[in-house]
C-alpha positions as CSV (number, residue, x, y, z in Angstrom):
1,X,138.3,45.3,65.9
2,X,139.8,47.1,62.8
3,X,143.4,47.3,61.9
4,X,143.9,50.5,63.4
5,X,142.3,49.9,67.1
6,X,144.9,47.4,66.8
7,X,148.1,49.5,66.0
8,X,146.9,51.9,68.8
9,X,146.3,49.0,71.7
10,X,149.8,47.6,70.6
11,X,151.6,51.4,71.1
12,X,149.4,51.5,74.6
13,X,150.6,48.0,75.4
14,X,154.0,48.8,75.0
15,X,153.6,51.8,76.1
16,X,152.6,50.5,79.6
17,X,156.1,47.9,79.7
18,X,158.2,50.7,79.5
19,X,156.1,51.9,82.1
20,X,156.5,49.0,84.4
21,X,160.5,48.3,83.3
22,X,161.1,52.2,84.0
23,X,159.7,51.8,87.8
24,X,161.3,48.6,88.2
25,X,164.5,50.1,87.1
26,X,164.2,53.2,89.5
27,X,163.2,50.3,92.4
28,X,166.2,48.9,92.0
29,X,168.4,51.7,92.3
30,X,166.7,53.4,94.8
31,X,166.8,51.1,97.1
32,X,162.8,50.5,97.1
33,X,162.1,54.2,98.0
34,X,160.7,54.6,94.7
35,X,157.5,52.3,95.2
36,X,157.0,53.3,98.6
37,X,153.2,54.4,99.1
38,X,153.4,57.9,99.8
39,X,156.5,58.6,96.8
40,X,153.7,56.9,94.2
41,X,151.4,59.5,95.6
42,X,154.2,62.1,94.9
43,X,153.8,60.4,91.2
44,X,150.7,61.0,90.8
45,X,150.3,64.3,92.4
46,X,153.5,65.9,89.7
47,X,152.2,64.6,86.8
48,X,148.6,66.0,87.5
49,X,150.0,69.3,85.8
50,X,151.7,67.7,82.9
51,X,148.9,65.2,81.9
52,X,146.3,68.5,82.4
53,X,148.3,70.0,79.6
54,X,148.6,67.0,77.7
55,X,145.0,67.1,77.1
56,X,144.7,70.0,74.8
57,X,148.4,69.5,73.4
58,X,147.2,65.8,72.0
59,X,143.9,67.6,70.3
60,X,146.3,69.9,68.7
61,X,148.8,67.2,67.6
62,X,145.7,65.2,66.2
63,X,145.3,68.4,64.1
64,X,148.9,68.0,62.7
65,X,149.3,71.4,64.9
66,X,150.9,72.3,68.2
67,X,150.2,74.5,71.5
68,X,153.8,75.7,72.7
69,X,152.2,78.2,75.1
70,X,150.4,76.2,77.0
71,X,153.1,75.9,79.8
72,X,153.2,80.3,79.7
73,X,149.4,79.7,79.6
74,X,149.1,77.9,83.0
75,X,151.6,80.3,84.8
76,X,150.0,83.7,83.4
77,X,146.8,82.0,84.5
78,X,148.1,81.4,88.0
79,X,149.1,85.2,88.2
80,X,146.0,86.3,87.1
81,X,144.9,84.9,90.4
82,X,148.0,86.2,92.1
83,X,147.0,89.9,90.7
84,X,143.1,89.8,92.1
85,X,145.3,88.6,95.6
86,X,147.2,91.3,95.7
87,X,144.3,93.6,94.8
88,X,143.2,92.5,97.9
89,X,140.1,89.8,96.4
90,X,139.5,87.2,97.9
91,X,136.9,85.3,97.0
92,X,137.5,81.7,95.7
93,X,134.8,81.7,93.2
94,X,135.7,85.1,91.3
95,X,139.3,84.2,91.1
96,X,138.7,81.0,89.8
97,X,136.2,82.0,87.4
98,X,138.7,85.1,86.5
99,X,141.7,81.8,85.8
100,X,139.5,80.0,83.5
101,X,137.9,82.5,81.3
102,X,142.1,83.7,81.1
103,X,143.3,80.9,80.1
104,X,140.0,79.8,77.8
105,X,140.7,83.2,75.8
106,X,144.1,82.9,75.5
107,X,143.2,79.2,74.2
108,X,140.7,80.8,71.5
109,X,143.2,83.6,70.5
110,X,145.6,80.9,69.2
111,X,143.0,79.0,67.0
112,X,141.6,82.4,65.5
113,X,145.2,83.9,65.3
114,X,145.7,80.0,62.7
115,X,142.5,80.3,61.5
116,X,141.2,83.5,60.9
117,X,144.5,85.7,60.5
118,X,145.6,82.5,58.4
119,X,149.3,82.4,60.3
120,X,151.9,79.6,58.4
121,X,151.6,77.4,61.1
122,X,150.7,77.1,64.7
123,X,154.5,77.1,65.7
124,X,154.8,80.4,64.9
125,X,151.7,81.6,66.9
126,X,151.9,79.9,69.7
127,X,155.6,80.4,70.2
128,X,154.9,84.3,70.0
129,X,152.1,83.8,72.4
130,X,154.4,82.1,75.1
131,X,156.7,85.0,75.1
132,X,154.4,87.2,75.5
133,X,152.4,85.7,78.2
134,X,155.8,85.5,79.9
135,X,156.1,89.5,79.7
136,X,152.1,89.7,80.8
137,X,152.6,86.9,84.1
138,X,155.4,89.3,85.2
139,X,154.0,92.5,84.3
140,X,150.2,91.4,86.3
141,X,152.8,90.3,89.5
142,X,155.3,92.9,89.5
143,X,157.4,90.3,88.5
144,X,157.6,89.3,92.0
145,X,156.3,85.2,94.0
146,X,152.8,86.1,95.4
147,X,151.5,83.9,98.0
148,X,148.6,84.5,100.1
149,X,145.7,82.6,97.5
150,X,142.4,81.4,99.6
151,X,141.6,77.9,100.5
152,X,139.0,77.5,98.0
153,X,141.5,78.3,94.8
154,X,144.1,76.2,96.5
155,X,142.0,72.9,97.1
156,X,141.8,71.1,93.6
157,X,145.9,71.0,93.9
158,X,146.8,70.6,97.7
159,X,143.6,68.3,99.0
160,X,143.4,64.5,98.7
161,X,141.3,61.2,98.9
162,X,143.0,58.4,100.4
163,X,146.3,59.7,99.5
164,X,145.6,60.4,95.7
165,X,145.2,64.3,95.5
166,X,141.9,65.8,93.8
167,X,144.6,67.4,90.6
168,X,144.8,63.4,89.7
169,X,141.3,62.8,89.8
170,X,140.6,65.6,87.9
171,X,142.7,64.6,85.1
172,X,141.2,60.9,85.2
173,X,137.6,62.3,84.9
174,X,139.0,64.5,82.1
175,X,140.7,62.0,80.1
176,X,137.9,59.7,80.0
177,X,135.7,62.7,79.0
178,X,137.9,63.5,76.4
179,X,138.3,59.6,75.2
180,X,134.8,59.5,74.8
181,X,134.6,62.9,72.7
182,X,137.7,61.7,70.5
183,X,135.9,58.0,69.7
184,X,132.3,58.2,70.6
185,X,131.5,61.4,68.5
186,X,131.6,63.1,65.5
187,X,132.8,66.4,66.4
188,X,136.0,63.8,67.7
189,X,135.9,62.1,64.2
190,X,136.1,65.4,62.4
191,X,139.2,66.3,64.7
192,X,141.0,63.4,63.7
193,X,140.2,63.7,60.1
194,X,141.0,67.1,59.9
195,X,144.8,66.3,60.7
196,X,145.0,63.0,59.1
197,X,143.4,64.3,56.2
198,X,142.8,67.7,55.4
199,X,141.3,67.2,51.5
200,X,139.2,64.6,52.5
201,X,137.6,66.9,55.8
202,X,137.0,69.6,53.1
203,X,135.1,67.2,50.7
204,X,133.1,66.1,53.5
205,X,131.7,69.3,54.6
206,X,133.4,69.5,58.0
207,X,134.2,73.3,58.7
208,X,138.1,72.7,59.3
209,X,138.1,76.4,61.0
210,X,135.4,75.8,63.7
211,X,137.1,72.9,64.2
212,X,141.0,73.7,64.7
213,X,139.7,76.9,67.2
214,X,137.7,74.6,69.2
215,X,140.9,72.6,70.1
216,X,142.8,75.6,70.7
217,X,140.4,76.9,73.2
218,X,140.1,73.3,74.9
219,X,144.1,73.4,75.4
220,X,143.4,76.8,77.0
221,X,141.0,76.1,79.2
222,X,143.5,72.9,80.3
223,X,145.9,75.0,80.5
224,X,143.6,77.3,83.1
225,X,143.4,74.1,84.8
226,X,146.9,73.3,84.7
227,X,147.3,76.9,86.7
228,X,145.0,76.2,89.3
229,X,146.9,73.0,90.1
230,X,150.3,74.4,90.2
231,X,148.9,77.6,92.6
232,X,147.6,74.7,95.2
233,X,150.7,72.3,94.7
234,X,153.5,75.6,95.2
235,X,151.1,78.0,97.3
236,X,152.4,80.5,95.3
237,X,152.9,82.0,90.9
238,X,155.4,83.2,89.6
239,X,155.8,85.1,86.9
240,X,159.4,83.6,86.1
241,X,158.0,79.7,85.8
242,X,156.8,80.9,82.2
243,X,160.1,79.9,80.8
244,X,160.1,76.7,82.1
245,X,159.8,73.6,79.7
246,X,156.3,72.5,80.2
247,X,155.5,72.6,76.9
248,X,157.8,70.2,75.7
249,X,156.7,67.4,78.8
250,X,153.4,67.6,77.1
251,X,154.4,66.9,73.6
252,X,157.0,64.4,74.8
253,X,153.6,62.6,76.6
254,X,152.0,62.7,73.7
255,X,154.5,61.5,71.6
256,X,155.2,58.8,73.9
257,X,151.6,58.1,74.0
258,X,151.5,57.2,69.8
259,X,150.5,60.5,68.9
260,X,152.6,61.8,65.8
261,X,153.5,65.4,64.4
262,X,152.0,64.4,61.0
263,X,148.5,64.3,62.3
264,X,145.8,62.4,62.9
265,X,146.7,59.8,65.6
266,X,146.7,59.9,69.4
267,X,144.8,57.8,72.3
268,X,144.2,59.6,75.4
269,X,145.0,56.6,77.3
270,X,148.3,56.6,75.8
271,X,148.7,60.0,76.3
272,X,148.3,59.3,80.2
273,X,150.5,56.5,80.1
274,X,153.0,59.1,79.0
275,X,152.9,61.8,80.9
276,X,153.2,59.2,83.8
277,X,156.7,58.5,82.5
278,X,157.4,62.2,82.7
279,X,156.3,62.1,85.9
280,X,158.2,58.8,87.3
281,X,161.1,60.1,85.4
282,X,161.0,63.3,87.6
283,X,160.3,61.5,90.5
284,X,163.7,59.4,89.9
285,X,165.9,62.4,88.9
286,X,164.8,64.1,92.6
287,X,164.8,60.7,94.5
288,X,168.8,59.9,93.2
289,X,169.4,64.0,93.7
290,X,170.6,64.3,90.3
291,X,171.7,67.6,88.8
292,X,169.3,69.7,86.7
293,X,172.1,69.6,83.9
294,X,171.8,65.5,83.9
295,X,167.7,65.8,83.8
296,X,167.6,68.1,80.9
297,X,170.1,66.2,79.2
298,X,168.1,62.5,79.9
299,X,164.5,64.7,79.3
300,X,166.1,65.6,75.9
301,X,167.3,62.3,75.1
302,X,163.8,60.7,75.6
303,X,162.0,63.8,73.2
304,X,164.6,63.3,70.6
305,X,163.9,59.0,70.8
306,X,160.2,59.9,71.2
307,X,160.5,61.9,68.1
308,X,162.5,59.3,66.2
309,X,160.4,56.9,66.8
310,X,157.2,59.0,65.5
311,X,159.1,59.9,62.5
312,X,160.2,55.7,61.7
313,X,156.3,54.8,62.9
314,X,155.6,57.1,59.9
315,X,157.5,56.3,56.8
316,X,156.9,52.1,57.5
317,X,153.3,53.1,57.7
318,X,154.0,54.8,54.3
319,X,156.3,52.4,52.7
320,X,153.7,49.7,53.9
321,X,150.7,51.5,52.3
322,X,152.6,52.3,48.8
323,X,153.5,47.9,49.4
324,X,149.4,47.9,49.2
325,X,148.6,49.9,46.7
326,X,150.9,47.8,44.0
């Protein structure tokens, strides 16, 4: 096992205790309720959405880039379906179909916006592609809830097995899909090298371009995904859930998870592992009825540690490879 597998199973491993130690905590003051059967299906079923975005924000991180419209994405998606209902279609298949090629484009958009139109950095882009998917998803609804969507768009996020709904299944298959992509192949190798080292990509002939859009497009697509979740969890879009902070639960996952802003690191396992404290974070703040001003102040505190920690992960990994080097 190389030095680095073991760095990465050491972030997972701890990763997982402050899993544990986090449910344990919220056991405790809960009075149990937390790790009832059916509130660990609640779990499971609200971090579906996060950890679908997650996918396609960790590519983009492993880039040394970022995706902060794929929250907008996922809601614009969901009223693209909630348009064709209120045009009166309603078969499953074309509004399905109709969500994913959506949310795929606006995926490719962002990596030729970075890579084509040569934009400073994907912040910019993607920041001015949330707020205007925010216009479109209430421009395409009228900037009104629709409700109404068929069973067969509103299955993936409202059906189960054995208590675990379809959304979290999904995102299991996906992950492992994706884990296999990031350390089985080379277009996953190339990924990686491209944002842990961008000289080195050009030297070895990878097309850096091809291979930025194509993680751009995969977070759209996710995102797509993410929509078609939310419409069967809610029953309903709205155009209004654009502003909402979904982005930043997917970095904060993947942050969580070991990936790093510098590029060039993340597990999808880890990734997982944090979105799972997203989501048993949630789960705690609604179980103990806390305010929405204590969450976003408690959500903040754990991006600004998650971040901290990223950014000290970084320079001992520098000072210890300038140690090396002497």
């Amino acid at each position: 096992m190389t030095k680095t597998k073991k760095k990465g199973n050491f972030n997972q491993l701890g990763v997982l205790i402050a899993l544990i130690l986090l449910c344990v905590v919220l056991s405790v003051v809960t009075g149990g309720r937390f790790l009832r059967l059916n509130n660990l299906m609640n779990v499971l079923d609200q971090t579906a959405f996060n950890a679908m975005l997650a996918i396609g924000m960790l590519l983009c991180l492993i880039t040394a880039g970022i995706d902060l419209s794929v929250g907008a994405n996922a809601v614009f998606c969901a009223c693209i379906g909630g348009m064709l209902v209120l045009r009166d279609v309603d078969n499953s298949f074309i509004i399905l179909i109709a969500i994913l090629v959506c949310g795929t484009l606006i995926g490719l958009i962002n990596g030729l916006l970075l890579t084509r139109l040569h934009l400073p950095h994907p912040f910019v882009s993607t920041l001015g592609m949330k707020n205007f998917l925010w216009g479109m998803a209430l421009l395409v609804t009228g900037s009104s809830m629709v409700s109404g969507f068929p069973d067969g768009v509103m299955w993936l996020g409202s059906k189960s097995v054995a208590g675990v709904k379809f959304s979290f299944i999904l995102v299991i298959i996906l992950y492992i899909i994706m884990h296999i992509l990031l350390t089985r192949t080379s277009l996953g190798r190339s990924i990686f090298c491209v944002g842990g080292n961008p000289e080195a990509a050009r030297l070895s002939g990878i097309h850096s371009d091809n291979v930025l859009t194509f993680c751009y497009t995969v977070s759209g697509f996710c995102a797509a995904l993410a929509g078609i979740i939310t419409i069967g969890r809610t029953s309903i879009c709205n155009g209004t859930d654009a502003v909402q902070p979904y982005d930043t639960d997917a970095i904060a996952a993947c942050i969580i998870g070991g990936a790093s802003f510098m590029g060039g690191k993340g597990t999808m396992l880890g990734t997982l592992l944090g979105a799972l404290i997203i989501g048993t974070l949630r789960n705690g703040f609604t179980l103990l009825a806390a305010s929405s001003a204590i969450q976003n102040i408690v959500l903040g505190l754990v991006i600004i540690v998650a971040v901290f920690i990223d950014v000290t992960r970084e320079r001992m990994e520098a000072k210890a490879r300038r140690l090396a080097a002497k």
